[in-house]
C-alpha positions as CSV (number, residue, x, y, z in Angstrom):
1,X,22.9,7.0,62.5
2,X,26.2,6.8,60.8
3,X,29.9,7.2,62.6
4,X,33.0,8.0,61.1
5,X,34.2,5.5,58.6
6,X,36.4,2.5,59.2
7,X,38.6,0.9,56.3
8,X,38.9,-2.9,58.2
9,X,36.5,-3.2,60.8
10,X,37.6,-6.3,63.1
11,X,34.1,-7.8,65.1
12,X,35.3,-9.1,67.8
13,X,37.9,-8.8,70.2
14,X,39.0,-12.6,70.8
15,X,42.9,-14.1,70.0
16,X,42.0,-14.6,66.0
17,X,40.7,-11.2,65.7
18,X,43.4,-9.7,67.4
19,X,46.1,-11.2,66.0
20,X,44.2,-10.1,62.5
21,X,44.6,-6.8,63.6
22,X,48.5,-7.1,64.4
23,X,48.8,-8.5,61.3
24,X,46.9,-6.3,59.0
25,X,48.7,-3.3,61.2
26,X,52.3,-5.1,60.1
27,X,51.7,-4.1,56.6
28,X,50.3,-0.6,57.3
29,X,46.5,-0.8,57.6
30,X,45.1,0.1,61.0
31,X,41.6,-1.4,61.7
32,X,38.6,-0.6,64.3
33,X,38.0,-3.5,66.8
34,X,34.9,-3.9,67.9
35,X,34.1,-6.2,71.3
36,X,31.1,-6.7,72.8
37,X,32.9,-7.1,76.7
38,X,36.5,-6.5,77.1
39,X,39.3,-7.6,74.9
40,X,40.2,-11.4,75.3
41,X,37.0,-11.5,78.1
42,X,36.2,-14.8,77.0
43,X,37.9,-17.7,75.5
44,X,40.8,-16.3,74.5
45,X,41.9,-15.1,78.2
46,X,40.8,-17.7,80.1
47,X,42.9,-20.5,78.0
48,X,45.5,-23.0,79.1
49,X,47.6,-21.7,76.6
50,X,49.3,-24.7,75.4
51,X,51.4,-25.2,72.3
52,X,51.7,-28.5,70.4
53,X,52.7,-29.1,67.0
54,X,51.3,-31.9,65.1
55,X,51.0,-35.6,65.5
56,X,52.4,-37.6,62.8
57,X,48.8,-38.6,62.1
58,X,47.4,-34.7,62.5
59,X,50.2,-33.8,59.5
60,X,48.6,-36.4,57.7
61,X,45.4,-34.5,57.8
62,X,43.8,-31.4,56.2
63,X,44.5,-29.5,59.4
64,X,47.9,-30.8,59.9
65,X,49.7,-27.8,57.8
66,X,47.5,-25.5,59.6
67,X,48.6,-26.6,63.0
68,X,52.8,-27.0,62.2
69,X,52.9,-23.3,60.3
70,X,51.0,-21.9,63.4
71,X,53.1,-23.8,65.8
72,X,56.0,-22.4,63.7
73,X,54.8,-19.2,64.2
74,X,54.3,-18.8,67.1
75,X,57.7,-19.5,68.2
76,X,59.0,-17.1,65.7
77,X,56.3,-14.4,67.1
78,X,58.3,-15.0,70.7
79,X,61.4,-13.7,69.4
80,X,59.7,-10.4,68.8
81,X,56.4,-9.6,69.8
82,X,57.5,-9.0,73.6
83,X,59.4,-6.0,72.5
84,X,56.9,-4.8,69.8
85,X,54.0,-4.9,72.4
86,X,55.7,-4.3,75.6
87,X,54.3,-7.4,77.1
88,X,55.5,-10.5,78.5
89,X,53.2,-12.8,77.5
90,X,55.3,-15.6,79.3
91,X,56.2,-18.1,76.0
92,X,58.2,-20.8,77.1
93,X,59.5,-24.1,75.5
94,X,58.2,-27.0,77.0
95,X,55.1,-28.1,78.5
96,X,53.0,-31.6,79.0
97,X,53.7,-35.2,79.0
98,X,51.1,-37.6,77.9
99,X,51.4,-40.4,80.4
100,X,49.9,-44.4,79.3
101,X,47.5,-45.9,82.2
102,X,46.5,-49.2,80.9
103,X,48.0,-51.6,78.6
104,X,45.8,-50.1,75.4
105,X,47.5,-46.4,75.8
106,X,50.7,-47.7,76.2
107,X,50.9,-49.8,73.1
108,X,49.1,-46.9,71.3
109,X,51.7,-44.7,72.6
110,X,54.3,-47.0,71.5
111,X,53.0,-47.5,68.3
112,X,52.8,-43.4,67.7
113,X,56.6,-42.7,68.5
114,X,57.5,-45.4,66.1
115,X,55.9,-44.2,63.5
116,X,57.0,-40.6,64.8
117,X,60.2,-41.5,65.0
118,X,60.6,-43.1,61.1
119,X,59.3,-40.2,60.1
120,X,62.4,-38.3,61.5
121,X,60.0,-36.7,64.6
122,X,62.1,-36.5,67.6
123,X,59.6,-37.9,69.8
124,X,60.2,-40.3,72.8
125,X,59.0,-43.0,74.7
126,X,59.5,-42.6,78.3
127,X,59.5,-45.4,80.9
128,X,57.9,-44.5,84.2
129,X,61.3,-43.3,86.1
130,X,62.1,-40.9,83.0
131,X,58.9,-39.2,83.0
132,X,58.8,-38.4,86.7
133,X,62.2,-36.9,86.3
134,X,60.6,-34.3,84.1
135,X,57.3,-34.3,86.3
136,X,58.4,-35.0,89.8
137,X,54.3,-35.1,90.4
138,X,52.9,-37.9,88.7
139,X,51.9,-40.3,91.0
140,X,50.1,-42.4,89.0
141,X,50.3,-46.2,88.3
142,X,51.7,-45.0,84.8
143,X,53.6,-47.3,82.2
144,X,55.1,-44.7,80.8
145,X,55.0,-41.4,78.7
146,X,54.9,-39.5,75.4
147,X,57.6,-36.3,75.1
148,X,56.5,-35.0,72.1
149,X,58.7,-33.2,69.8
150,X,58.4,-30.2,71.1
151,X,55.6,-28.1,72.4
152,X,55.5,-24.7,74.2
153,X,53.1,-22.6,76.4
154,X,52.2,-18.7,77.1
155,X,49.6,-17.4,79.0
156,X,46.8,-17.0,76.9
157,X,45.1,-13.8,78.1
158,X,48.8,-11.9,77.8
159,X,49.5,-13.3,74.3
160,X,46.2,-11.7,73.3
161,X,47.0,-8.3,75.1
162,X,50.0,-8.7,73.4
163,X,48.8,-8.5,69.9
164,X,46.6,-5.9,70.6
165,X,49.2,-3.6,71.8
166,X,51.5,-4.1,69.0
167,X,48.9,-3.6,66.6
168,X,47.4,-0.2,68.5
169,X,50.8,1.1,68.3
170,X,50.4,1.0,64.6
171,X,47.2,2.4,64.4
172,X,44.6,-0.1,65.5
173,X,41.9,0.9,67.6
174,X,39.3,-0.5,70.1
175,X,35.6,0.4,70.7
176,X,32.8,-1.6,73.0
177,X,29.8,-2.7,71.2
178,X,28.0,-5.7,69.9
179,X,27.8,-6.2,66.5
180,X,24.1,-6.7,65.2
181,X,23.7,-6.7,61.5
182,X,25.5,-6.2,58.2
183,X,24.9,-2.9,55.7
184,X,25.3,-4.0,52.0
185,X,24.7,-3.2,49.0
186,X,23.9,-5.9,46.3
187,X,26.8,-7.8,47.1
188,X,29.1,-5.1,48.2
189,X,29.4,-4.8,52.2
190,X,29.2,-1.2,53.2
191,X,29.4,-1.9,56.8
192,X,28.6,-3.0,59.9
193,X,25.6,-1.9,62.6
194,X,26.7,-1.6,66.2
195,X,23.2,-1.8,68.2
196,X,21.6,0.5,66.0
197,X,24.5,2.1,64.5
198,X,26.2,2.2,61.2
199,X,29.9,1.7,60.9
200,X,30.5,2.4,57.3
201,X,33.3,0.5,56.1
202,X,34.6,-1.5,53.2
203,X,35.9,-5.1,54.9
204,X,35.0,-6.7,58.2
205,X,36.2,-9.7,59.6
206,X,34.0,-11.4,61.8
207,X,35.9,-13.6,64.3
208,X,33.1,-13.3,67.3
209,X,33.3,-16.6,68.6
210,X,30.9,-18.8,68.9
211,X,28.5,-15.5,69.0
212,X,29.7,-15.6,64.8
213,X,26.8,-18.1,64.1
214,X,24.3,-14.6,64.6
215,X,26.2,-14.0,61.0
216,X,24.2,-16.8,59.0
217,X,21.3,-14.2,58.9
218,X,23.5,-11.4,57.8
219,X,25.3,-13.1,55.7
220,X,22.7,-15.6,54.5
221,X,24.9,-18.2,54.3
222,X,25.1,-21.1,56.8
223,X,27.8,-20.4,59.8
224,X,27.5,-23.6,61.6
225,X,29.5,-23.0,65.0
226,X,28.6,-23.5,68.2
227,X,29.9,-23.0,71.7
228,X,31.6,-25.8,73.6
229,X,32.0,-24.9,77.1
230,X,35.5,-25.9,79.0
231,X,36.3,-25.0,82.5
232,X,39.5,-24.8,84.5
233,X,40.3,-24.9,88.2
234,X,43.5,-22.6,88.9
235,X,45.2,-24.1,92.1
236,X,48.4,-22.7,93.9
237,X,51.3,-25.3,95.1
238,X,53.6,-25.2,97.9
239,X,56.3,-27.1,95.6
240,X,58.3,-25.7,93.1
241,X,56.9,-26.3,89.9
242,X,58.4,-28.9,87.3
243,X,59.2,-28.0,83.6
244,X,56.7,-30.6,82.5
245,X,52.9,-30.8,83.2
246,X,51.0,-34.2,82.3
247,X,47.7,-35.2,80.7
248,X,46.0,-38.6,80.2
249,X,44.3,-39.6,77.3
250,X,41.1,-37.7,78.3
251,X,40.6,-34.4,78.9
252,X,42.5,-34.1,81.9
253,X,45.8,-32.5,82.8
254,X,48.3,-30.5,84.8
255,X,50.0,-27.7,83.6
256,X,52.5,-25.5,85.6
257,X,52.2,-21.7,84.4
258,X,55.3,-18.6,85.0
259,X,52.8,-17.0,87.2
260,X,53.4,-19.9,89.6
261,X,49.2,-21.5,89.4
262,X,48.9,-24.4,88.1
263,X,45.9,-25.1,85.9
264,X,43.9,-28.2,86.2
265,X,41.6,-28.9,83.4
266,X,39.3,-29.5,81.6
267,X,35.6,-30.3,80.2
268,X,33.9,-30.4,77.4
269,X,30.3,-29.9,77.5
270,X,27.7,-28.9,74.9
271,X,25.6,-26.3,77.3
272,X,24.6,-23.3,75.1
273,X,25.7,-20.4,76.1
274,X,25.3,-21.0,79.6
275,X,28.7,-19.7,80.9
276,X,28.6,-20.3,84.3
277,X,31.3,-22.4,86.6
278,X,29.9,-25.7,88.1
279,X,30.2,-27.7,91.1
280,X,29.9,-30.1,89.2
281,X,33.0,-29.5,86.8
282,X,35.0,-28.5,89.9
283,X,34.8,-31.9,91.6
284,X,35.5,-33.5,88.5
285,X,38.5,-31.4,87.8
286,X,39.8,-31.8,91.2
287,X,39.1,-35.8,91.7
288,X,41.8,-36.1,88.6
289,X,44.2,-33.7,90.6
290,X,43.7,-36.0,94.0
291,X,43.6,-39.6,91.9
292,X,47.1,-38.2,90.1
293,X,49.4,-36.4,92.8
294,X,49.9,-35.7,96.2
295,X,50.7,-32.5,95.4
296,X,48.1,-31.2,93.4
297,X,45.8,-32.7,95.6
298,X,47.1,-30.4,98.7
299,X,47.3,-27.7,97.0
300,X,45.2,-24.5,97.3
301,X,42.2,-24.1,94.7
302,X,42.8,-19.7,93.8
303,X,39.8,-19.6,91.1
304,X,37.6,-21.6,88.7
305,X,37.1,-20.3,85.2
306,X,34.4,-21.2,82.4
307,X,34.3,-20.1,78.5
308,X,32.9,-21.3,75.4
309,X,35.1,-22.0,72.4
310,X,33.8,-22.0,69.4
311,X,33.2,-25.2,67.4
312,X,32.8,-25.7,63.7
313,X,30.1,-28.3,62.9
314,X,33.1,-30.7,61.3
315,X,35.8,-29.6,63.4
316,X,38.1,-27.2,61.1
317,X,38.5,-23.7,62.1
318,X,36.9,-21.4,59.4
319,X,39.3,-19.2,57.5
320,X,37.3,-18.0,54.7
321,X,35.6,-15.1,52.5
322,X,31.8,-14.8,52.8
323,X,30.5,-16.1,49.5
324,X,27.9,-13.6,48.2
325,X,29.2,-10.9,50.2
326,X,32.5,-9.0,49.1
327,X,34.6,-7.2,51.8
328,X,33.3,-10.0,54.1
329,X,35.2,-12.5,55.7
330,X,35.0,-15.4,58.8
331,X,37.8,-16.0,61.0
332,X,35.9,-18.6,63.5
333,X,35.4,-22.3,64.8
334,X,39.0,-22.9,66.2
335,X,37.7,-25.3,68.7
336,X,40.2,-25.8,71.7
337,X,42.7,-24.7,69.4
338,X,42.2,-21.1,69.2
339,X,45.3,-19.7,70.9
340,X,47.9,-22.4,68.9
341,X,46.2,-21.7,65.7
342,X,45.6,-17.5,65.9
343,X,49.2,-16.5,64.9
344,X,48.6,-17.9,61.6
345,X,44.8,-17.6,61.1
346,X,45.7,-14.0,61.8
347,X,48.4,-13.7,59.0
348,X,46.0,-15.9,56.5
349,X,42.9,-13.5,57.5
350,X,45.2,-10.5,56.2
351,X,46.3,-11.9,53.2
352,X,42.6,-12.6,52.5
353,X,41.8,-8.8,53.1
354,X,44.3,-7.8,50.9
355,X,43.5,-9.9,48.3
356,X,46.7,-11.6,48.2
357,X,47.4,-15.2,47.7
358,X,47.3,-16.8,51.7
359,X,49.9,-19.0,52.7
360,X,48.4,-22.0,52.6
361,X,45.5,-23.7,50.9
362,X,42.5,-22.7,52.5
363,X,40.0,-25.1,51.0
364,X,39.5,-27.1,53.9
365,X,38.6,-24.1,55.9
366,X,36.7,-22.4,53.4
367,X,33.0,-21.0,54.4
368,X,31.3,-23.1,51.2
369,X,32.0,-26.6,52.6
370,X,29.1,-26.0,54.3
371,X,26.8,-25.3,52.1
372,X,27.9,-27.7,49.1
């Protein structure tokens, strides 16, 4: 069974899809988003939501441009997209210090605002008195801090409502369902089966998460992503919060959100697509909240939250046609970097659709790398 035809379909309803969508509706072309649960149900809501731009030695890197333009983007998006969507997503300059613990981090840290700083980065070293001026919670044996050169924050979920509503406003629309296979014919896509219906359209972009890996068979091309499973504890404070969170050198860290939670976080653990929270995580989360402040560690634990970002077998997102396929194309495999990165993937993902020449070279995130 067939349904009324879709120009852009946009499978799945995550923050690269969505900001796809807002971008392909800026320049006039309204697509169908289908999600399999609700919009932003997974990674893309349950996010820390924090902004950073590159580290010297990131902008050194494939990725680097990626990360600055997106960074850059984003604070351009903040000047605007509130009023376009309606929604206070909560952006707000500012956001984590990276404190030293031992001897090693602090010469490392040392050594990277140096070179940060010949390079004309405004980033500083802060002895242990200046960063708990900025984070009056630290109470950690710390020898000091990053401040990097700047770095922001939203709250994830409302960014990606955000998006969404801008672009519906202009024409995009959202329907429930799980995409299941691919119509094509040769090398033409003709659309895109929803259970067992037909969608027919001309272009999809498949930015499912780690779910886009089903695509390989579609496709039949290798997608390698796979889901890496993060949780966060959200805990409730009877302090007034500080501008500044903090994180170590790990995976664990502080940060102070508008709504007035803090979120604790976070793992990383190769599980499959088991999405449930753990005890396990919990205490682990928690004994970093007791070990670094009195305050976190008396404060009141509201909820625990568990997704699965998806990650790229070498790392790089995947911004990319589908070789063999025409009117196909992979927006996928942003890692922990999905809600700093989607303002831009979203922008390159249209250009790619509309056959125009994307922003930045796309080589490095290009579909082919992995099967060359």
């Amino acid at each position: 069974m067939a349904t009324k035809h879709a120009d852009v379909v946009i499978c799945g309803g995550g923050v690269i899809g969505l900001a796809t969508a807002y971008h392909l509706a800026q320049r006039g072309v309204p697509t169908l988003i289908i999600e399999a649960d609700a919009v932003a149900a997974g990674a893309s809501g349950a996010a820390a939501g924090l902004l950073s731009p590159p580290t010297l030695a990131q902008l050194r890197t494939p990725f680097g441009p990626l990360l600055q333009s997106s960074f850059d983007a984003h604070l351009a998006l903040a000047g605007h997209l509130p009023d376009e969507s309606g929604v206070d997503y909560e952006f707000a300059r500012g956001g984590m210090l990276q404190v030293a613990l031992t001897d090693v981090e602090e010469r490392t840290d040392r050594e990277r605002v140096a070179a940060e700083r010949r390079a004309g980065l405004p980033t500083r070293w802060l002895d242990p008195d200046e960063a708990r001026s900025l984070c009056g919670w630290i109470d950690l044996p710390i020898r000091g801090a990053v401040l990097p050169a700047d770095n922001a924050q939203c709250d994830a979920y409302r960014f990606s409502l955000a998006l969404l509503a801008a672009a519906e406003r202009l024409g995009a629309s959202v329907r429930t369902g799980r995409v299941t296979g691919v119509a094509r014919t040769g090398d033409r896509l003709t659309g895109v089966y929803v259970g067992e219906e037909l969608i027919p359209c001309g272009t999809a972009v498949f930015a499912m998460g780690p779910w886009t890996k089903a695509a390989a068979s579609w496709f039949q091309t290798p997608v390698p992503i796979e889901p890496l499973k993060g949780q966060i504890v959200r805990v409730r404070t009877s302090q007034p919060a500080p501008r500044y969170g903090f994180g170590d050198h790990g995976d664990n860290y502080a940060t102070p959100k508008a709504s007035g939670l803090v979120y604790l976080g976070t793992t990383e653990e190769r599980a499959g697509f088991d999405i449930s929270p753990t005890t396990a995580a919990r205490d682990q989360i928690l004994a970093f909240a007791l070990r670094a402040s009195a305050t976190l560690g008396e404060a009141d634990v509201i909820q625990q939250t568990a997704c699965l970002r998806p990650l790229s077998a070498d790392g790089l997102p995947i911004i990319s046609p589908v070789p063999g396929l025409q009117g196909a194309f992979v927006g996928s495999g942003h890692g922990r970097k999905g809600i700093l990165l989607a303002p831009l993937s979203g922008q390159l993902l249209a250009q790619l659709v509309l056959g125009e020449q994307p922003a930045l070279d796309l080589r490095p995130f290009d579909l082919r790398r992995f099967s060359s």
